[in-house]
N, C-alpha and C positions, 0 to 999 in steps of 0.2 A: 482263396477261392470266393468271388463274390458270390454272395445268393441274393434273393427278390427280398422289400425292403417290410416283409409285413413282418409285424411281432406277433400278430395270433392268426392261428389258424385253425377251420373245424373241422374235424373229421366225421365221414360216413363211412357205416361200417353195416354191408347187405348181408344178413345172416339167415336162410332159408334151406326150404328141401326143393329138391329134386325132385323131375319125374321123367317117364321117359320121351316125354314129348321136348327135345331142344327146343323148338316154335315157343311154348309153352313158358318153359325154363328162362327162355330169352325174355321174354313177356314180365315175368316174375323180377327176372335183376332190373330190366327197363324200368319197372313202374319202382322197385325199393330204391332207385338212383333218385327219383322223383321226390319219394316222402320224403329220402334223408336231406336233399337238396332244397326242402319245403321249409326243413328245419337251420338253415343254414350251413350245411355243409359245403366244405369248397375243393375237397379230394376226398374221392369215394371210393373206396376198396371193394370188388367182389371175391366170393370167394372161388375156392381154386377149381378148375374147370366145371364152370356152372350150368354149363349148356347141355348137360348132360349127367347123369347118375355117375357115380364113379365105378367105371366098367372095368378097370385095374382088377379085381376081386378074383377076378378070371382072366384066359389066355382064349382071346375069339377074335379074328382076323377081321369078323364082318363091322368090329366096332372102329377098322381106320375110317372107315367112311363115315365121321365125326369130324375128321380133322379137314380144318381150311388152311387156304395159305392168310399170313399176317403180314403185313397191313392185307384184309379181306373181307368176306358181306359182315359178319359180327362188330370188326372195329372199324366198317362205313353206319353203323348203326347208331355203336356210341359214341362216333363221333359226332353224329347228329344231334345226337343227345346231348355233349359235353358244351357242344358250341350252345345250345338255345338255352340251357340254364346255367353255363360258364360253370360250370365246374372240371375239375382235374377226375377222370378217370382209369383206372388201374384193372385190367380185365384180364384172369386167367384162361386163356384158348388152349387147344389142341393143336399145333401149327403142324400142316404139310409142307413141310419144306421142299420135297422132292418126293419122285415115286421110291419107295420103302424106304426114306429117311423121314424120320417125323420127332417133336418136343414138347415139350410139355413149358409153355409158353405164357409168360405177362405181357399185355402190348397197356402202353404210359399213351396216354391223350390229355394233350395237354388241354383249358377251360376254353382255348378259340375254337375248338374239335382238331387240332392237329396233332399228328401224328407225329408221338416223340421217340418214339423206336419201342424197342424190345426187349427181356431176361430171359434168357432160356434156361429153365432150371437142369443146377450142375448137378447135384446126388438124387443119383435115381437110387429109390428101393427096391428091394426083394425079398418081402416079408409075405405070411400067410395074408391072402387076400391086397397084396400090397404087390404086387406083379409088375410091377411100373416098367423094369428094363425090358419086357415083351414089347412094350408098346413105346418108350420113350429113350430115343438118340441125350448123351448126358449134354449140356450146354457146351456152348467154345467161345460166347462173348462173354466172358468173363466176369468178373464184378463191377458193377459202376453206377452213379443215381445221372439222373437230371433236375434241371433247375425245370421246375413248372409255376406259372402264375403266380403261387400261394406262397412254393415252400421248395428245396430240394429235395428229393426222394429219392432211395432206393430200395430194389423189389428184389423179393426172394421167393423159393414158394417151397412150402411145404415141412417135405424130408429138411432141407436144407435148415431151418430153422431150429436144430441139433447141433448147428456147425460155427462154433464159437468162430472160426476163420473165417467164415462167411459172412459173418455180421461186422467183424474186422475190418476186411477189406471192402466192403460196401460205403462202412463210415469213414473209412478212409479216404473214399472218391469223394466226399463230401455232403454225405445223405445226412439232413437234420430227422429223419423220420424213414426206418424199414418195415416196411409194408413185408407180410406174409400173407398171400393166400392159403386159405390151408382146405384138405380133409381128412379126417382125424376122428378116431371113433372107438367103440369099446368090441371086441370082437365078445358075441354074449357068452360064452366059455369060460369067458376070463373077467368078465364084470365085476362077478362079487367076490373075488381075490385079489385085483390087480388093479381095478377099475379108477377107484380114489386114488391108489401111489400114479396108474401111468399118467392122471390128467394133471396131478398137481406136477410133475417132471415136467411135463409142453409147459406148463403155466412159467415155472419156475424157470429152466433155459430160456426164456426169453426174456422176461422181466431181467436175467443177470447180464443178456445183450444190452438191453437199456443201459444197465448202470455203468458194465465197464468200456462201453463206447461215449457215453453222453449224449444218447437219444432218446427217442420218442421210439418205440416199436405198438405196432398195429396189426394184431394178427385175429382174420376173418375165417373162419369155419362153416360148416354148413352143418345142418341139422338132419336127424330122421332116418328112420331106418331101412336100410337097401339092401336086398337079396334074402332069400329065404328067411323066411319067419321063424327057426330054430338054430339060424346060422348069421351070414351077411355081418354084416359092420350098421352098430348102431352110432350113429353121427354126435358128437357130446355137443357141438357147439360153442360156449365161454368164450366167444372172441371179446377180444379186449384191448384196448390201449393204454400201457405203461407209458409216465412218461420217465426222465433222464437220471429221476432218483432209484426207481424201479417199483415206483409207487402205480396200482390202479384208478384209471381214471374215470373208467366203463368198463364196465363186463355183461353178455348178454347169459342168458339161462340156456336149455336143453330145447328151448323152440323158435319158432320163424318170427322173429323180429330184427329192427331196423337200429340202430347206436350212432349217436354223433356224440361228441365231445370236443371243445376247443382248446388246445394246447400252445402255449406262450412258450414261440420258438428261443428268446432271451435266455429261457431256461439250460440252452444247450451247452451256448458259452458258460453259463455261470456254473453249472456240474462238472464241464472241462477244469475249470479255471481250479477248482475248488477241490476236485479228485483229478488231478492232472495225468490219469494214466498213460496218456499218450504222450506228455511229454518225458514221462520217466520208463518209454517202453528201449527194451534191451535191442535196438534192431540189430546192433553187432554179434549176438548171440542166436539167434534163431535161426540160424542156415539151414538147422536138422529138421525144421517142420515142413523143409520138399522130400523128406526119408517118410518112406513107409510105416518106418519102426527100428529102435535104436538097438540093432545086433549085429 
């Protein structure tokens, strides 16, 4: 599979809070596409549905009226955006598919501002404040990257970033670089018992995406804390970019800032070439990973 001929490429990575104004929110990724693109960035990752506070937390009908349809006004925005400062953008929406069908949704724009399609995120959760299947249809396009300007990509979001298979079959289509948007956070309960194991586990499942794929992974978080002031979900933030050894390349803190870093796509072949797991993967053997469970 051919890909675009660059050896390096930069990464931006928007890591902020939310508020409840979308207008606002929108305003916020718009201008962090800027700095990071100021800085040389050339695919910019936001994080996962930015346009709005993560309303998941709860079960409130009045929050479908968030969602647009995709390609719609949000990716005529950054489209706008992607074309005048050429970069590749990667933007988590709310998609209305249809009346009571709706996703939870990445739209890929490519650096001319055109529109390179879509991921509809496959594992929807159902955890305390994590209500996702109330409000989100699971994906049906399946796994797959595209070639953009820079680099081939592919996108995942969130939950899914748990799902060794998912990051699999992604690098499979032939993604040198899986994008997660994420949101992600400490419920305050559980902070100072669980807080340091759960964030080093996100950290850790994906840095071992990196390694036994031979990629680059990039996962973008959002910060700060949302819903009640002795409850809600406090946002950790740490987004980071691994690259193919599962080494950190950047990592952000606990607050609203902006990360680029430039990754030497060579590296992807040379970790294949070197940890060849793909060429010594059993595919004759794994028939049982469409079984539920071996009983």
């Amino acid at each position: 599979m051919a890909h675009p001929t660059h050896d390096q490429v930069t990464l931006g990575l928007v890591q902020s809070r939310c508020g409840e104004d979308p207008e606002a929110n929108m305003r916020t990724a718009l201008d962090g596409v800027r700095q990071v693109a100021a800085r040389g960035a050339q695919i910019v990752c936001l994080q996962e549905l930015f346009r709005s506070q993560y309303f998941c937390q709860v079960e409130d009908h009045r929050f479908f009226d968030l969602a647009e349809p995709i390609p719609g006004p949000s990716t005529d925005r950054l489209a706008a955006l992607a074309k005048e400062l050429g970069v590749v953008i990667v933007a988590s929406l709310f998609e209305k598919r249809a009346e009571g069908l709706y996703h939870n949704t990445a739209a890929i724009i490519d650096a001319d501002g055109s529109y390179l399609g879509k991921y509809r995120k496959m594992h929807i959760p159902d955890d305390p404040q994590y209500y996702e299947k109330f409000y989100f249809t699971p994906g049906d396009l399946g796994f797959r990257s595209w070639d953009t300007r820079f680099a081939r990509i592919g996108v995942l979001v969130c939950w899914d970033q748990w799902y060794p298979e998912a990051a699999r079959l992604t690098a499979m289509s032939g993604a040198q670089i899986l994008f997660y948007p994420t949101a992600i956070g400490w419920l305050p309960a559980e902070k100072a018992e669980h807080g340091a194991q759960q964030q080093s586990a996100w950290e850790t499942i994906q840095r071992s995406h990196a390694i036994a794929n031979g990629v680059y992974v990039c996962a973008v978080n959002r910060v700060g804390h949302e819903g009640p002031a002795d409850a809600g979900i406090e946002f950790w933030g740490g987004s980071f970019v691994a690259d193919p050894g599962g080494r950190i390349l950047v990592k952000g803190g606990t607050g609203e800032e902006v990360l680029t870093t430039t990754c030497d796509l060579g590296k992807v072949d040379v970790s294949r070439t070197h940890w060849p797991f793909l060429r010594d993967r059993r595919i004759d053997a794994y028939g049982d990973l469409t079984r539920r469970y071996l009983d």
